[in-house]
N, C-alpha and C positions, 0 to 999 in steps of 0.2 A: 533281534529280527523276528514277524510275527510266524509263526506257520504257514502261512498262505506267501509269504516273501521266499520263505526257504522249499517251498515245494515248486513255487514260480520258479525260482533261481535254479532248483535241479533240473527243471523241465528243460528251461531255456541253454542249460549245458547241455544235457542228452542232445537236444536237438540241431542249437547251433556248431555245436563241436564238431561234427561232422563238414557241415556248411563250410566253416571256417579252415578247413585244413583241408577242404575239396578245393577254397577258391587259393589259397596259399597253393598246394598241390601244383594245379594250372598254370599259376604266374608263374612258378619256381621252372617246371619243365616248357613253357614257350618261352621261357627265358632263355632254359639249359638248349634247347633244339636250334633257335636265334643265333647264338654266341656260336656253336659248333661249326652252323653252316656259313657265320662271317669268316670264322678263322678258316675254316677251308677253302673259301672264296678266298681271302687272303693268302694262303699259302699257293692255289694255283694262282692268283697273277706273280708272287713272288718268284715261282720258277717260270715263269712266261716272260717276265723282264730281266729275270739272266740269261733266259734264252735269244730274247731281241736282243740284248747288250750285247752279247756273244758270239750271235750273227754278224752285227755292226762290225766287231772290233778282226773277226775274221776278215770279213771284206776290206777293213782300211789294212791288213797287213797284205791280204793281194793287191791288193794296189801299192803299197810302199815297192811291195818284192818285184813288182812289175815295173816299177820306174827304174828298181836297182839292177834291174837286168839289161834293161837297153842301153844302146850306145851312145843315146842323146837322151840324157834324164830329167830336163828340164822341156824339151817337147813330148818327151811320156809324161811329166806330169800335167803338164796344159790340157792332154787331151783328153787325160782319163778324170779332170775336175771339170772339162768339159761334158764329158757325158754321164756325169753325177754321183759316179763312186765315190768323188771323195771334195769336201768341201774345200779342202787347202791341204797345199804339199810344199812340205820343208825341206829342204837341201843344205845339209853342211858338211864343210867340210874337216879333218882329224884335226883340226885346231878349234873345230866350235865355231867358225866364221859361218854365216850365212852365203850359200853360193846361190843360192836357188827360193825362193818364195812367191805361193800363188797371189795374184792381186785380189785386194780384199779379203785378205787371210784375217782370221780370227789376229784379235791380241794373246803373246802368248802370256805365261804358259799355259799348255794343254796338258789335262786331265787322259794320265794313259793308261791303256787297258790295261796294263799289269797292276795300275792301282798307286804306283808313283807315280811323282810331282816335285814339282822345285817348291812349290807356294803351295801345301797342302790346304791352307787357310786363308786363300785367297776364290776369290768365285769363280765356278767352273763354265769355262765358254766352249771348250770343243775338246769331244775327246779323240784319241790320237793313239797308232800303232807307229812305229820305229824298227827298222830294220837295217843292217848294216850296207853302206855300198862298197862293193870292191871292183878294182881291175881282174882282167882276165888270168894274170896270174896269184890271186885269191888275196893280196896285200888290201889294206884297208885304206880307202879314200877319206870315207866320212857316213854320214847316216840320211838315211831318207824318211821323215815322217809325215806319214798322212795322216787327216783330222776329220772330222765330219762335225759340224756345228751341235751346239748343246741349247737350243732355244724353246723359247714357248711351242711352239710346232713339232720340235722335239718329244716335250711332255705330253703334248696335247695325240700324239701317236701313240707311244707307251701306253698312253689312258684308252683308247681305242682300241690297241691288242690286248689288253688285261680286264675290261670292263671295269676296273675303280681307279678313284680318284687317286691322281699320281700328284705329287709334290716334291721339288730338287733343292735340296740345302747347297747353300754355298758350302758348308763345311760337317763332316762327320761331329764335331767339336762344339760346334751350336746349332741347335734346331731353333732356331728362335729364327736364326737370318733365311730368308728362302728367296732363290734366284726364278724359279718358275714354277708355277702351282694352277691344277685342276680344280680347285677346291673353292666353293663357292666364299664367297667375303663373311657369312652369316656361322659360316662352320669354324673357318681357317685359323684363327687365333686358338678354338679347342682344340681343334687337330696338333697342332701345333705344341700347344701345350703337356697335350700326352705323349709328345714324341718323344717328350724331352726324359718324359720318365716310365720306357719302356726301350728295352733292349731289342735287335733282331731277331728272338726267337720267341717273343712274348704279344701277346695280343690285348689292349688293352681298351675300354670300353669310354666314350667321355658322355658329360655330362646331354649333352645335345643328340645323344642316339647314334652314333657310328663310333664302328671300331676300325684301330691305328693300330699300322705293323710297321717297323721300321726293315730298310733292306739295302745291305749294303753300307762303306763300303768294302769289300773280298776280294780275292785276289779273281775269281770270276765276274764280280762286278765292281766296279770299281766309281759309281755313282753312290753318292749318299740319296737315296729315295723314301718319300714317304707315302705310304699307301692306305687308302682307307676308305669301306665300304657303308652305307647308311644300315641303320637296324632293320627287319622286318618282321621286327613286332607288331601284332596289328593296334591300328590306334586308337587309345582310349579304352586298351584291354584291362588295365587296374581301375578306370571310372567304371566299366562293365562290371566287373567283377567285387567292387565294392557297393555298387546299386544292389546287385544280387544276395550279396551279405546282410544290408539294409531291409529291403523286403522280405528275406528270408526270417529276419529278426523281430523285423514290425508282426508278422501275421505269427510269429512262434510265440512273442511276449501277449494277443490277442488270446491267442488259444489257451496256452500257460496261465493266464487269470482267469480262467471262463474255468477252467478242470480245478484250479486250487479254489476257486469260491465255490463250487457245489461240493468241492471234498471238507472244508474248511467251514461251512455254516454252521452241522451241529454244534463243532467245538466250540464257533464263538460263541453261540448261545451258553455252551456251558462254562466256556469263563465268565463272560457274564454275570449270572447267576452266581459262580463261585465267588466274585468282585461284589455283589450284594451278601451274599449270608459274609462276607469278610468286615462287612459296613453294621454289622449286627442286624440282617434281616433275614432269618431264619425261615420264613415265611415261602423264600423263593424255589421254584421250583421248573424243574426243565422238561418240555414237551419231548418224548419219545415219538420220535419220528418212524422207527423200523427197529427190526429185530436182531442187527447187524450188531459188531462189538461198538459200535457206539451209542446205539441203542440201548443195549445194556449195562453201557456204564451210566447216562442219563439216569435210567431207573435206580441206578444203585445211587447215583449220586441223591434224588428225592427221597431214598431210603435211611440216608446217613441221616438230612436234614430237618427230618422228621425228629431220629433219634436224636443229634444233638441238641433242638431242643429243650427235651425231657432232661437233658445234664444240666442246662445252664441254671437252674436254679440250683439243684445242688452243688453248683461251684460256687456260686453267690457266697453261698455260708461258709465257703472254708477258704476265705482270701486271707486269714492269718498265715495260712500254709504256704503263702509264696516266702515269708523270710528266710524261709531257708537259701531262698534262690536269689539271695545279695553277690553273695559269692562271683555266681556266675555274669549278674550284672556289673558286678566290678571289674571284672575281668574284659569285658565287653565296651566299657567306660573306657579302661587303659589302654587300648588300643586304639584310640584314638587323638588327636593331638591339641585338641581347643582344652585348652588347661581350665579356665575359668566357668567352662562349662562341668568338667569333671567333677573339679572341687564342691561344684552347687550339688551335683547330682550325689556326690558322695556326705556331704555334709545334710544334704534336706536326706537322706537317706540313714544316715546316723542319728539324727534328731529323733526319726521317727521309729526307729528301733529299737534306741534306747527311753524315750518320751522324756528326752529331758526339754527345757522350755527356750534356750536358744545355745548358739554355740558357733567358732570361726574356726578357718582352718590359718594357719599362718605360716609363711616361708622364710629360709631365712636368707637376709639378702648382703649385699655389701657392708661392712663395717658392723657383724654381729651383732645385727637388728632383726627383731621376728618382725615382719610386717603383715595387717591379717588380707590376705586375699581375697577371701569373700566370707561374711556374716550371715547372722540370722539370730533376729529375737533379742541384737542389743538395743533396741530404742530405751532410753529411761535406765539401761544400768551406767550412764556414766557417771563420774564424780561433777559435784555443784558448780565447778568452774566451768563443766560443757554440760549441760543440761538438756542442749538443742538434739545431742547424736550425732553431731558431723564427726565428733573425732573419729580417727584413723588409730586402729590399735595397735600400735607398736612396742613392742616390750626390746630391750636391749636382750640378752642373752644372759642368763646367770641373772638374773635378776625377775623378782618372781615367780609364782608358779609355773607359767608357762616356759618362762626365762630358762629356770632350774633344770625342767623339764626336756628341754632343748639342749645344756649345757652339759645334763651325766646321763642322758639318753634311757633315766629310769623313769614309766610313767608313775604319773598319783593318780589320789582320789582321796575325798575329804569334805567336811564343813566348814565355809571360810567364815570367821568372825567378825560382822563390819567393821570394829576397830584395827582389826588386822587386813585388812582387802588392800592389797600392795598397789603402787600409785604405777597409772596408767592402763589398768586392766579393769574390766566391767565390775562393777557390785554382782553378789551373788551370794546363795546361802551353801551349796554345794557346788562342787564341779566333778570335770576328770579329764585327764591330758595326758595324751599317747604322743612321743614321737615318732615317726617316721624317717627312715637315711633311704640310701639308694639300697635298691639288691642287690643281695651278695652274688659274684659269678664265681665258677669252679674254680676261676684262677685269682681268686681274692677280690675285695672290694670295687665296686666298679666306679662308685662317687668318691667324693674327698673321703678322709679321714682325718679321724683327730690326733693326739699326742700319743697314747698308748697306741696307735693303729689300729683302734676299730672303726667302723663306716660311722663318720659326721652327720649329725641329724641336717636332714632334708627342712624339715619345720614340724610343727606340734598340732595336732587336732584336739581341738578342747570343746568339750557341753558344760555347760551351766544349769544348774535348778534343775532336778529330775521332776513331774508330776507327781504330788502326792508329796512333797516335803521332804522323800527320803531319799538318802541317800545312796550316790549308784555302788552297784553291787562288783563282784569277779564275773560275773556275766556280762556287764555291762562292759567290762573292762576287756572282754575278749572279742565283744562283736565293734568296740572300738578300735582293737587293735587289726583285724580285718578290715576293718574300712580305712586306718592309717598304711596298711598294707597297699592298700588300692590307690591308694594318697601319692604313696611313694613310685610304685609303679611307673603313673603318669606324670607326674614331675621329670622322673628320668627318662621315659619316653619322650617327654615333650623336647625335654633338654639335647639328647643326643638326636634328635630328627633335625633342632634348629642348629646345631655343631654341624651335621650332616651336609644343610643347606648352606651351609655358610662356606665350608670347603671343598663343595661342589661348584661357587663360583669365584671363589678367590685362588689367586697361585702361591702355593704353598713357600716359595722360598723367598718372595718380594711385597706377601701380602697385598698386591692389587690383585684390581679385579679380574677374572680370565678372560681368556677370548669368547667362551661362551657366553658371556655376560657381556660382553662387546657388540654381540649381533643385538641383543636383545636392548640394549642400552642406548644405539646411535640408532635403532627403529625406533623405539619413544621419543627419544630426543628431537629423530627429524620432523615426525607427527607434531610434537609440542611446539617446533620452530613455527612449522606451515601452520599450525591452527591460530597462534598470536602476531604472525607477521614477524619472526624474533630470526636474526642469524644465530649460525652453529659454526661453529669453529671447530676443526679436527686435524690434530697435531698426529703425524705420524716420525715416530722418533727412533735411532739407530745408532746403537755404540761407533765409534767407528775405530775399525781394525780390533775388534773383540775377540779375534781368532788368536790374535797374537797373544792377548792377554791369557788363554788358555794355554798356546803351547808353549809361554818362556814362562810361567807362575801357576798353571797346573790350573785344572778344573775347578779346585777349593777356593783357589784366590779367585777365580771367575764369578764365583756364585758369590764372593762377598763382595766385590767391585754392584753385580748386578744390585745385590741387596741394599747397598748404600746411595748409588743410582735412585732406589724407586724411592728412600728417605728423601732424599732431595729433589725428587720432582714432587711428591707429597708437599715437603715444604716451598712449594716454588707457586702452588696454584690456590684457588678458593674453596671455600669447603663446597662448594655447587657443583666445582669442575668433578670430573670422573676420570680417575688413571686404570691404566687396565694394562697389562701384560699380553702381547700376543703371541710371543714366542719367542726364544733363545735371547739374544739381545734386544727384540726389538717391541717398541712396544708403544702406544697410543694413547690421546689426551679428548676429549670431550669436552671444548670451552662454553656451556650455553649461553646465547644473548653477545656475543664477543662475533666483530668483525674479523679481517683479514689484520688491520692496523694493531688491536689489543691481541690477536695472536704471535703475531711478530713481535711483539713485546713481550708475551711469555716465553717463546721461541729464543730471544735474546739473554734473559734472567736466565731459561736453562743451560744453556751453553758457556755462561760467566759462571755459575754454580757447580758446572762440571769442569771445565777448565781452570778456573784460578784456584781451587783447590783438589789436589791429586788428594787418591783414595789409598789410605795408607791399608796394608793387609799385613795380618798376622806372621810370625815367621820368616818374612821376607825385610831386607838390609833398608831399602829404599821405599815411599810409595809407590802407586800405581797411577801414570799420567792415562789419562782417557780422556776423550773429547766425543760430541754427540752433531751427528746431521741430523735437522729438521724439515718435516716436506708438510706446508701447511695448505690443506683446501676448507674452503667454505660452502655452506651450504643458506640459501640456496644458490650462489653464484657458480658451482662446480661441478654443481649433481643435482639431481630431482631425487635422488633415493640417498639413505646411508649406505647402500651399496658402491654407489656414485662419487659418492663424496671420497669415502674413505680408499676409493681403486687413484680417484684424484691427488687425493694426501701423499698416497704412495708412491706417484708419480713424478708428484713435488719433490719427496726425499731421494730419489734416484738422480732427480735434479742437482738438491742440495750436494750427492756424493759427487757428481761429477763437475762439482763447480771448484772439490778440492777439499771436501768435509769441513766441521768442524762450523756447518755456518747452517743457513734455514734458507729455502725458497720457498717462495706463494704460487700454488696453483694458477696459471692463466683460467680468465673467466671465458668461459662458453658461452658462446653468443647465441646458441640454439638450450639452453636450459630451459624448460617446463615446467611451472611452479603449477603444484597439484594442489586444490582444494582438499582439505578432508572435514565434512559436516558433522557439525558435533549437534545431537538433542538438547533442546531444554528439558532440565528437569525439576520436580515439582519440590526436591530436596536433595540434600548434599549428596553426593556419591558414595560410596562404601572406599574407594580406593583416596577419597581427596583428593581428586585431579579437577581444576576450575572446568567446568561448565560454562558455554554461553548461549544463548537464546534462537540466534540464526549464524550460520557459518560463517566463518571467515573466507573473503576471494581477495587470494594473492593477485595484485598487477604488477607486473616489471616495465616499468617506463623505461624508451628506449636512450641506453647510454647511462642509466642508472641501477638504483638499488632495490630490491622488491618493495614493495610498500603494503598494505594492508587497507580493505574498502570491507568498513563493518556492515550488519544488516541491521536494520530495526529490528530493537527491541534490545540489545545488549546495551548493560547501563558504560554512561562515558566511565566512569572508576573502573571499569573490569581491565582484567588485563588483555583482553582483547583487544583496546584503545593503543594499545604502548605503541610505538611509534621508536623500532631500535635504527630506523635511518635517519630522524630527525638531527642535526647537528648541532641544535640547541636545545638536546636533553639533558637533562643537569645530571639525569641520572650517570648516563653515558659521560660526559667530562668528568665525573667523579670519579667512575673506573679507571678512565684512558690515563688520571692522576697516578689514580691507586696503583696502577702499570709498569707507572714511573719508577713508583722507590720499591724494592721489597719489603720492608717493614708493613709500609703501608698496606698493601693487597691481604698480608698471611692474615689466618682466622685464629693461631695461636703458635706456639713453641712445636706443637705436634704437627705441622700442616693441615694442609688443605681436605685430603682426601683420605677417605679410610678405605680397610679393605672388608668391610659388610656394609649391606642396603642401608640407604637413610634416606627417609622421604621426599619427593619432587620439590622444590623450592621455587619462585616464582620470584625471582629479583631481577633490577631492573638493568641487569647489563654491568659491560666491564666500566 
């Protein structure tokens, strides 16, 4: 980031920080002040509706008591549901018989102000006081209850003496069912919703701006009600107040550039300058503007560049003097990981220190062969049978100079006699050859070793022909053994970086590859589907009952069931497919170019490869019976993303489990799938990564009731594999796989399977 970005960016904090926690500030408290004054609103109509209820249920017990008093209690109640106290009056008598009911009485039961009910869960139509009737001499006849209806009119009062919207559950038990409601159609399903998940002494807020309190029902009230006031927030206070942060922003980020480019001119001028004399123009020089400290570093900067040029001639003449400073180039070299770059820079750097007239470095590689990794200066020293120089110098080990050299880890130096120049190694009149092993660590060797246990040569750095005929010296021999030093370094640098990489994506105990290479693997994959028109198949796969396998055979036998598992799905797939480990038992397949039909065929082969032969484990009497569900999706019929696909896969194998395990289902196709174009550049030469190129993009079409297809653009030749065509039914390619499907012999790419557990290049075949 420049100076003038980071002076901007301080500015733009000083200034907006304020801003931003004034308009946060504001929302947070007309929020806090909002909320305070709903729920207070709400708590007075909550004690205003136990006091109407309260009133009510007082008056139906005067009236009960009033029927219970008179001599005729069936014309006390006619008269007093005549004059409106009471909607309906019940009469029974000590056996529970009805003696007595007003016409047009409610159905019962009634909802009673003590808060019982026969049918708590049943919908409330009229609530009801009960009071005993007796004779004059205090014996008990029976009961008198009076009701007063429970209706919309009802609600529609409450809401009138409370000011908010009232709403009456049929039942305490569900808020879902509601018998009469204030509450507009637009609100009433959220209201509703928060009722369900908020208690009578909680206030809670819904998505639509009003707040819900539930009330009741208590033994003072005995209604289940729902009460809820609109927000008054004002509106479009957070668009207010985000404009405010915007403009405050736009005119801060104006100002902010205007102050760092008048602060920020001299310096660029004098990097500038400093980016020229860096370019070897000495010559440049920076206007002093004022007398300020940056004024006077400009001057001082003109004062250095004067002086630096009066040195550079005197440096000219003493560029011997850098060899001392190999050293620290080597060091500089090892640290980083392009091997074949190292070796140049350290070999063209040996040559020229020691002046001999060419020389290779050589490693030594499988089956104790030096192989030379990069040369210099052999054209013409080979034997008459290669005369052109293509040979590849390979010395076996023990065989020799270089060979020897390699084999007892002591270097030479010498004059070779051309009757004596041993077969396979340059002509030459002199040489000299250093081996190289890994560095030693405090805790002993860190590379291989050999028989007696000292560090195994790494490979040998050899010069040929000194300049001048003679032969190289113990100096020669020291500053070659510092650059075989540096040799060694980077080798084992390079070595344990790719060890590093390699078990940062593979799973240590199954050798596939890990979940992190999973993301990374079905995103290229599904890119490479969508750019040639190709299906992708993704097998999501699951021990089943793997739990058991741990706790009647122990974690140990776990891990060797797993291990033998991922051998046999290795041997079960094509070397293109990719296996990967996702986690505990379960783990994941990558079929590229393979349908839903050639998945279910691998899907098949797995499940006969895990079942007909149990996993025998160490220690234990018996095998290990395990069986595997498969949930298979395809792409693009199941997903537009690898994300898609493989949420699909997983979907499938949840499928597979509840179909009874031990079997595989196919993802249903989506009838809304999206096939995304992704444009690929022409380019004028191959790619560095070798992934095919084509000229104009590929556009996926999905015909409706079919399979995607592919529509090229001019200019991509018909051979490219852009052409392929993986829905055609009379691809021969395709019948060859769906064969090769068939038998297992047929499909595997050897005795070792299909899939290994480190990277191996994109392949570009034509399907199962």
């Amino acid at each position: 980031m420049t100076l003038r970005g980071r002076l901007t960016a301080a500015f733009l904090v000083v200034v907006l920080g304020p801003v931003l926690l004034g308009a946060l500030f504001v929302a947070s408290t007309v929020t806090a002040v909002d909320r305070s004054r709903s729920t207070e609103r709400l708590s007075v109509a909550a004690s205003t509706v136990r006091t109407s209820v309260d009133a009510l249920c007082q008056q139906l017990r005067a009236t009960a008591d009033a029927v219970a008093l008179t001599a005729d209690p069936a014309v006390a109640a006619a008269q007093l549901v005549g004059r409106g106290l009471a909607a309906a009056v019940l009469i029974t008598d000590v056996s529970g018989r009805v003696t007595y009911v007003s016409p047009d009485a409610p159905p019962t039961p009634w909802r009673a102000c003590s808060g019982s009910t026969t049918d708590a869960a049943s919908p409330i139509r009229a609530l009801a006081a009960q009071v005993d009737l007796r004779d004059r001499a205090g014996a008990l006849l029976g009961t008198v209850t009076a009701a007063q209806l429970v209706d919309p009119a009802f609600v529609a009062r409450l809401a009138a003496v409370t000011g908010v919207a009232v709403t009456l559950l049929d039942s305490a038990a569900s808020p879902a069912r509601v018998t009469h409601t204030t509450e507009s159609r637009e609100v009433r399903d959220a209201v509703l919703a928060a009722a369900s998940a908020v208690d009578s002494e909680r206030v809670i807020e819904t998505s639509e701006g009003r707040y819900v309190r539930r009330i009741g029902p208590s033994d003072t009230q005995p209604l289940p009600l729902v009460v809820s006031v609109p927000s008054e927030r004002p509106q479009g206070l957070h668009a207010t107040l985000v404009g405010v942060v915007v403009v405050a922003g736009l005119l801060a980020v104006l100002t902010a550039w205007r102050l760092a480019r008048v602060t920020t001119r001299p310096l660029a001028e004098l990097a500038g300058a400093v980016d020229r004399v860096a370019h070897g123009d000495l010559t440049a020089r920076v206007p002093v503007r004022s007398r300020d400290e940056l004024g006077r570093l400009a001057a001082a900067f003109n004062r250095m560049t004067r002086e630096t040029g009066s040195y550079v001639a005197a440096l000219t003449s003493n560029r011997d003097q850098l060899r001392g400073h190999l050293a620290v180039l080597g060091d500089t070299l090892a640290s980083t990981h392009d091997l074949q770059r190292i070796l140049r820079v350290i070999l063209h750097s040996a040559i020229g220190a020691t002046g001999a007239r060419a020389g290779a470095v050589l490693l030594v590689e499988a089956g104790g062969v030096l192989v030379a990794q990069c040369t210099e200066g052999l054209d013409g020293r080979w034997p008459e049978g290669d005369a052109d120089g293509s040979q590849t110098l390979r010395v076996p080990v023990g065989v020799g100079v270089v060979g020897a050299v390699a084999a007892t880890g002591e270097p030479q130096r010498g004059r070779a006699e051309p009757t004596e120049a041993p077969s396979g190694e340059p002509r030459c009149r002199t040489y000299v050859a250093v081996p190289f092993a890994a560095p030693a660590t405090p805790g002993g060797p860190s590379g291989p070793v050999d028989e007696a246990g000292a560090p195994a040569a790494l490979g040998v750095l050899a010069l040929y022909d000194r300049l001048g005929a003679d032969e190289f010296d113990d100096d020669d021999l020291v500053t070659l053994r510092t650059f075989a030093g540096h040799a060694a370094v980077a080798v084992d640098n390079v070595r344990v970086h790719e060890e590093a990489q390699r078990l940062s994506l593979t799973d240590p105990l199954t050798g596939l590859w890990n979940y992190r290479y999973l993301r990374e693997s079905i995103r290229r994959e599904v890119e490479r589907a969508s750019r040639f028109g190709r299906m992708l198949s993704v097998l999501a796969l699951d021990l089943d009952r793997f739990k058991d396998v741990n706790d009647t055979y122990g974690h140990a036998a776990g891990d060797t069931v797993l291990a033998e598992f991922a051998r046999r799905v290795r041997g079960e797939i094509r070397e293109v497919d990719l296996a990967f480990r996702q986690g505990g038992e379960e783990f994941v397949l990558l079929l590229p170019e393979t349908d839903a039909r050639g998945a279910a065929i691998v899907a098949e082969r797995l499940g006969a490869a895990v079942r007909e032969t149990p996993i025998a484990v160490e220690a234990y009497a018996g095998p290990v019976v395990v069986t595997v569900s498969v949930g298979i999706a395809v792409y693009p019929d199941n997903g537009s993303t690898g994300r898609e696909v493989l949420e699909a896969a997983d979907d499938a194998l949840y499928a597979a489990k509840a179909a009874g395990r031990d079997t595989y289902r196919v993802a249903e196709v989506r009838p809304d799938v999206v096939t995304r174009e992704i444009p690929v550049l022409a380019g004028a030469v191959s790619p560095p990564d070798g992934l095919p190129r084509a000229g104009q993009p590929v556009q996926a079409i999905r015909e409706p009731g079919g399979p995607a297809r592919s529509e090229l653009a001019v200019g991509v030749p018909e051979g490219s594999p852009a052409h392929a065509r993986p829905d055609s039914a009379d691809d021969p390619a395709d019948i060859d796989a769906e064969a090769a499907r068939a038998g297992p012999d047929a499909a595997r790419p050897g005795p070792a399977g299909g899939a290994s557990s480190g990277p191996h290049p994109p392949r570009q075949s034509r399907g199962r």
